[in-house]
C-alpha positions as CSV (number, residue, x, y, z in Angstrom):
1,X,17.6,9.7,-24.5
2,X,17.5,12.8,-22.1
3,X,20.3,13.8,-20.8
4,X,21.2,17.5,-18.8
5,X,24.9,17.5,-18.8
6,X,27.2,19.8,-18.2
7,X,29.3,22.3,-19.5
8,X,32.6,23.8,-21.4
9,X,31.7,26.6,-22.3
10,X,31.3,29.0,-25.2
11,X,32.3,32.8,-31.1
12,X,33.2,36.5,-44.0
13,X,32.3,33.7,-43.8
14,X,32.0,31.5,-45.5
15,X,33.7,28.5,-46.2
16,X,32.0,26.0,-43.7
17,X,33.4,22.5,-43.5
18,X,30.4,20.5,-43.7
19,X,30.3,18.9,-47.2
20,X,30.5,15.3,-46.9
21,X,29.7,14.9,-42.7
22,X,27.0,12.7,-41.9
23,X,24.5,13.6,-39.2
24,X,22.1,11.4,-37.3
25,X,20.3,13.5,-34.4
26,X,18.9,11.9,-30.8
27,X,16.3,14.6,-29.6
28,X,13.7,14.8,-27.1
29,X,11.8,17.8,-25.8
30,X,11.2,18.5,-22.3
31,X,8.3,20.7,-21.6
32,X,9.6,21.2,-18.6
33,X,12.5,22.9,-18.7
34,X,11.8,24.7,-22.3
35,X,14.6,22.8,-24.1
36,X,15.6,19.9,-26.7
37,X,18.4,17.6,-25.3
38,X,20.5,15.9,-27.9
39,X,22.4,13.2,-26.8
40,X,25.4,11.0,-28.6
41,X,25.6,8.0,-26.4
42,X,28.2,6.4,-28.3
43,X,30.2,9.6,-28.3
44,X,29.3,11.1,-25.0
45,X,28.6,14.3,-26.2
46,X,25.1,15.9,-25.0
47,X,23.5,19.7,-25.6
48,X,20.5,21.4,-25.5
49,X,18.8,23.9,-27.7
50,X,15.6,25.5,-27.1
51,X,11.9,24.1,-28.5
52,X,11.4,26.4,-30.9
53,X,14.4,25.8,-32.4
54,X,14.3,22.6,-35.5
55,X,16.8,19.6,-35.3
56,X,17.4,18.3,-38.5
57,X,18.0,14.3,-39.0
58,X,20.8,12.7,-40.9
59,X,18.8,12.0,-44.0
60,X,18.2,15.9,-44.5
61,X,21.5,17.0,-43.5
62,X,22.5,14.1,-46.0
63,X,20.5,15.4,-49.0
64,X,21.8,18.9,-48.9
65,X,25.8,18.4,-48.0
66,X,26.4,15.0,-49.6
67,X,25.2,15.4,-53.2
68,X,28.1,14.5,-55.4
69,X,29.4,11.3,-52.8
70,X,28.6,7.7,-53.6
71,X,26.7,5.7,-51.5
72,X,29.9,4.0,-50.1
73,X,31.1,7.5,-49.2
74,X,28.4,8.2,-47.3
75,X,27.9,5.7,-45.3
76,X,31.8,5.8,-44.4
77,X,31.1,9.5,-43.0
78,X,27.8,7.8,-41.6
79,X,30.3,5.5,-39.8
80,X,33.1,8.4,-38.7
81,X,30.7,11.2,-37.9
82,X,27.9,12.7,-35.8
83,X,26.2,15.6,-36.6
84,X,23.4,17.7,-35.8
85,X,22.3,20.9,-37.7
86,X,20.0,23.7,-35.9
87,X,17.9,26.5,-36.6
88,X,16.0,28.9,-34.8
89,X,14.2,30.7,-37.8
90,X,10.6,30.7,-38.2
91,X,11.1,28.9,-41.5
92,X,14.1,26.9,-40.6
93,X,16.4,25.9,-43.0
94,X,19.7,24.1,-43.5
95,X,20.7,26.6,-45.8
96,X,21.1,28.9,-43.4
97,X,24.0,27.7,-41.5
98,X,26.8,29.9,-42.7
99,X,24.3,32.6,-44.9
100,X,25.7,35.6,-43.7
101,X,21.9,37.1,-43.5
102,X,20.4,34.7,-41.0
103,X,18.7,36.4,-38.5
104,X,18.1,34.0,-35.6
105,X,20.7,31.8,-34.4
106,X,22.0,28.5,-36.1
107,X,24.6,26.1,-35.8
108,X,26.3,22.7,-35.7
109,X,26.8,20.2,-33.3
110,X,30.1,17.5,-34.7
111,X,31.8,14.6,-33.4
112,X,34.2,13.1,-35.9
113,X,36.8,10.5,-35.5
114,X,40.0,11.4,-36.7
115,X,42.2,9.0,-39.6
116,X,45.8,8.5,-39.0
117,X,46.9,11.0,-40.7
118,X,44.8,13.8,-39.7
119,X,45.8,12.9,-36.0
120,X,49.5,13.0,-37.1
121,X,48.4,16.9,-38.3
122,X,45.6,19.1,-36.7
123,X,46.6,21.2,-34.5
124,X,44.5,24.1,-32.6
125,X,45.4,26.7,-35.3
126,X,43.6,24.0,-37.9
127,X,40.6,23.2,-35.7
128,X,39.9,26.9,-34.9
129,X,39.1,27.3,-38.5
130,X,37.3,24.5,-38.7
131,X,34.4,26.4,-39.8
132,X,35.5,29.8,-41.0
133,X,39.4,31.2,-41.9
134,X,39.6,33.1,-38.2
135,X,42.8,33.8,-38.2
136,X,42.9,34.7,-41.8
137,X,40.3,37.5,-41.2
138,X,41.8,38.5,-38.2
139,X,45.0,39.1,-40.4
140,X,43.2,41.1,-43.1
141,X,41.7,43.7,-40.6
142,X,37.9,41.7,-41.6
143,X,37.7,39.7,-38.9
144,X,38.0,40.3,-34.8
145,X,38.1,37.9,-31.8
146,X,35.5,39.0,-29.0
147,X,36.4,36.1,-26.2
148,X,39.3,33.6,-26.4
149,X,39.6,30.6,-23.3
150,X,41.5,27.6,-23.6
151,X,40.0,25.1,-22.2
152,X,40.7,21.7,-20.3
153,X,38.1,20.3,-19.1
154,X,37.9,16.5,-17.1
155,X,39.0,13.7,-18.9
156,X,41.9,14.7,-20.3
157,X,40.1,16.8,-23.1
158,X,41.7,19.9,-24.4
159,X,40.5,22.6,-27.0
160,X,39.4,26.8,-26.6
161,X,36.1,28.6,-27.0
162,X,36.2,31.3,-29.3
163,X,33.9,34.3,-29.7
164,X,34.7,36.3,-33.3
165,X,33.2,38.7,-34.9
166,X,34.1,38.4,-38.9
167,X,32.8,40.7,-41.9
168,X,30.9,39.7,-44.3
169,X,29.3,40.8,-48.1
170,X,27.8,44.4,-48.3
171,X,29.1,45.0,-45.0
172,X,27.4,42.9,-42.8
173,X,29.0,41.9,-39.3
174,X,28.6,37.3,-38.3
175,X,29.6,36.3,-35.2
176,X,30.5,33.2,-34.8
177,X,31.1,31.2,-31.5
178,X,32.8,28.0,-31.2
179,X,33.8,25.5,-29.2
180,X,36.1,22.8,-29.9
181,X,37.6,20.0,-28.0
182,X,39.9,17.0,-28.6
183,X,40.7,13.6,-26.9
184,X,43.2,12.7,-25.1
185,X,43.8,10.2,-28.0
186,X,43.5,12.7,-30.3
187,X,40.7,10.6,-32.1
188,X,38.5,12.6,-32.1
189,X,37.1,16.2,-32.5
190,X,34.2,17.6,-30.7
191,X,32.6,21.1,-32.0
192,X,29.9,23.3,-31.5
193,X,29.1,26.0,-33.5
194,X,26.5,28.8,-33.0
195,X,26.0,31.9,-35.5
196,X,23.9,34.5,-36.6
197,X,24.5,37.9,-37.5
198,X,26.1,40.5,-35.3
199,X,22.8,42.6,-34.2
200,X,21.3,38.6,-34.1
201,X,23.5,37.6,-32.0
202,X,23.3,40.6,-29.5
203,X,19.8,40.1,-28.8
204,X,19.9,36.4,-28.3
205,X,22.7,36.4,-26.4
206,X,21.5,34.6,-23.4
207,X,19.7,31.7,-25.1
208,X,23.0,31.2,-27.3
209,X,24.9,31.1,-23.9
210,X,22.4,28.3,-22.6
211,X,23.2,26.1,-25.8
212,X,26.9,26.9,-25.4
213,X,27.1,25.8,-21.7
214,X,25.2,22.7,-22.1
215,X,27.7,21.6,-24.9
216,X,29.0,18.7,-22.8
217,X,31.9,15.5,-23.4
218,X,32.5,12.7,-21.5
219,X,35.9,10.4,-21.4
């Protein structure tokens, strides 16, 4: 189940896309080195977050985002998605993925097969507001974009890190830093998301970066 992989690489709120996803999580600690690995085996997708920081399990994830979907619903997200929520606070919560106060990191960790016709239609624009309206922010003068790479890693993948910051109520500051791939297929999407606020953020910088890096996809 441990796997050290390797890397991409590493962004008012807040609209985030997570109703209805299903998450199973595949955790171990490693004293060791300080960190959780999470691996998808079926997926190839692999990370790492550190100790401290809680994993929450499908059925959680499940109880918050997929209130108002029948059983058959979820188990066909079950079936077309893996996810994995994480929180750094000292009273971790999956509420606060997307709360514009969190002050320690959180995030989300998604593989999800794409249907026919989302195939036929996403495009980068789409998938870099996957979790929050970027480039609508950017446009309004409320949002601005810290680090932009695309990427293209082995394997035919191709995506972009982004780094933004993006206002939110009674002026607070979230950055956000994503990273999102797609197969060569274009079956599937691969995203990681890592937030706080701005000042948050700043002084966990490096430990964000170590999460970031370790996001890892294989062919």
């Amino acid at each position: 189940m441990v796997d050290t992989g390797g890397v991409t690489r590493r962004a008012r709120p807040l609209r985030v896309a997570l109703a209805a996803l299903a998450v199973a999580v595949l955790g171990a600690a490693c004293a060791s080195t300080g960190y959780h690995y999470v691996k998808n085996s079926d997926d190839h997708a692999y990370f790492k977050v550190p100790d401290g920081w809680k994993l929450f399990d499908e059925d959680a994830v499940m109880k918050v985002f997929g209130k108002g979907l029948s059983p058959r619903e979820r188990q066909t997200e079950r079936d077309s998605t893996w996810q994995v929520v994480f929180d750094a606070s000292p009273k971790p919560s999956i509420d606060h993925l997307g709360d514009s106060k969190a002050k320690h990191p959180n995030g989300i960790a998604v593989v999800r097969e794409l249907s026919f016709d989302d195939a036929d239609t996403v495009s980068i624009s789409s998938l870099r507001n996957l979790f929050y309206d970027v480039d609508t922010a950017v446009q309004n003068n409320t949002g601005e974009v810290l680090t932009y790479e695309q990427l293209e890693p082995d394997g035919g993948f191709h995506g972009f890190h982004l780094v933004a910051n993006v206002d939110a109520e009674k002026g607070r500051i979230v950055t956000l830093d994503q990273t999102t791939l797609v197969d060569q297929a274009t079956s599937k999407v691969y995203s990681l998301l890592v937030t706080c606020d701005a000042d948050c953020y700043d002084r966990n910088s490096e430990q964000i970066g170590h999460v970031v890096d370790s996001w890892t996809v294989r062919s």
